[in-house]
C-alpha positions in Angstrom: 231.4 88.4 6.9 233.1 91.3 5.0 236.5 90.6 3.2 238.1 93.0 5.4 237.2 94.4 8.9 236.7 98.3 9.0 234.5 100.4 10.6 231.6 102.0 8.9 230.2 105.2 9.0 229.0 105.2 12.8 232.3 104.3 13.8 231.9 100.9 14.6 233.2 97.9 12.9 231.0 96.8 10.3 230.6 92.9 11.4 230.1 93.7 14.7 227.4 96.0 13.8 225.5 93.6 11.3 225.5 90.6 13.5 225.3 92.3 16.8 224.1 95.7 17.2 221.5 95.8 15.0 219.6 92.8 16.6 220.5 94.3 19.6 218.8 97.5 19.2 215.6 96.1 17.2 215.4 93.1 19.8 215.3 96.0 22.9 213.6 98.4 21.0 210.9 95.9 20.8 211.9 94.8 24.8 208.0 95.7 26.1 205.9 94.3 23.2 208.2 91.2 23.9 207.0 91.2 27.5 203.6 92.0 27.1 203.3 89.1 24.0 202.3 85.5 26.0 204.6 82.9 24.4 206.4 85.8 22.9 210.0 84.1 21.0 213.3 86.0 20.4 215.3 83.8 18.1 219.5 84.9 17.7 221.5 83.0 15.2 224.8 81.9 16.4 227.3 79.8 15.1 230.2 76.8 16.7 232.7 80.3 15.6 232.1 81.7 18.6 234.3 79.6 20.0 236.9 81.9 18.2 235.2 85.5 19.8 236.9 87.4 22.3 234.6 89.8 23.5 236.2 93.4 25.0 233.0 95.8 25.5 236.1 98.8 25.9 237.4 97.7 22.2 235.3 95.0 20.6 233.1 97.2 18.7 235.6 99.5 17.1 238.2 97.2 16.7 239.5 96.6 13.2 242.6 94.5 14.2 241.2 91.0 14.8 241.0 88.7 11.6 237.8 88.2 10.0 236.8 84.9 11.3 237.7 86.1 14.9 235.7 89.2 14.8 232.7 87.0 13.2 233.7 84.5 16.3 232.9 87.7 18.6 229.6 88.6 17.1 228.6 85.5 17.7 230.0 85.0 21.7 227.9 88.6 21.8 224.5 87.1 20.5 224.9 83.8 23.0 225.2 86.4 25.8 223.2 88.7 25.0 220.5 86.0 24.6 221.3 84.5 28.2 221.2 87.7 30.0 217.5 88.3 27.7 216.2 84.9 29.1 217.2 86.4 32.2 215.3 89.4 32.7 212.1 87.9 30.9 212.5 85.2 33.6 208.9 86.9 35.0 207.5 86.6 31.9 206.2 83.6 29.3 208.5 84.8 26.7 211.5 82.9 26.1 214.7 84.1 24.4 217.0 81.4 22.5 220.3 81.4 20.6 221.5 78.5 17.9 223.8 77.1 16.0 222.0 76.6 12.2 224.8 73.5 11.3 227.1 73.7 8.2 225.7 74.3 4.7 227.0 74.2 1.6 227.3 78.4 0.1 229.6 80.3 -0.7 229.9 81.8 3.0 232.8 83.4 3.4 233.5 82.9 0.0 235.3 86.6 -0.7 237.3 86.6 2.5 240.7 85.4 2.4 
């Protein structure tokens, strides 16, 4: 998480983009590899914050209003979705998509944000 939520230079909010886009775009960039892989894996990290997401694909990723946990909430309600609608359309396929929750360690997570 960043200590504060603004939007970087492709005008879209920074945690957003690090914890959804970008797997996003490399996970469906790599969409027909995946297919054509047998027993092919796409593995999302997710987290019990998502709980906290509220996802608006007409604001969500330019919005720099929510608190910090709540917009980490949302990246993480994204990547659950995302990863059910994947599993979906590789339904025809032997590759499997999956999303979870990694449990609570001890870091300094969070550490910087107030």
């Amino acid at each position: 998480m960043f200590p504060k939520s603004v939007l970087g230079p492709d005008g879209y909010e920074r945690t957003f983009t690090l914890n959804h886009l970008a797997p996003f775009m490399l996970t469906t960039t790599l969409l027909p590899l995946i297919r054509a892989t047998p027993g092919a894996r796409v593995v999302m990290t997710s987290s019990s914050m998502e709980s906290m997401g509220r996802l608006d694909p007409q604001s969500t990723p330019t919005d720099t209003n929510q608190s910090v946990p709540r917009t980490y909430g949302t990246t993480k309600l994204a990547n659950i979705l995302f990863t059910k609608e994947l599993q979906r359309r590789l339904a025809d396929t032997s590759a499997k998509a999956n999303c979870f929750h990694p449990g609570t360690v001890a870091s300094q997570f969070g550490a910087l944000n107030p």
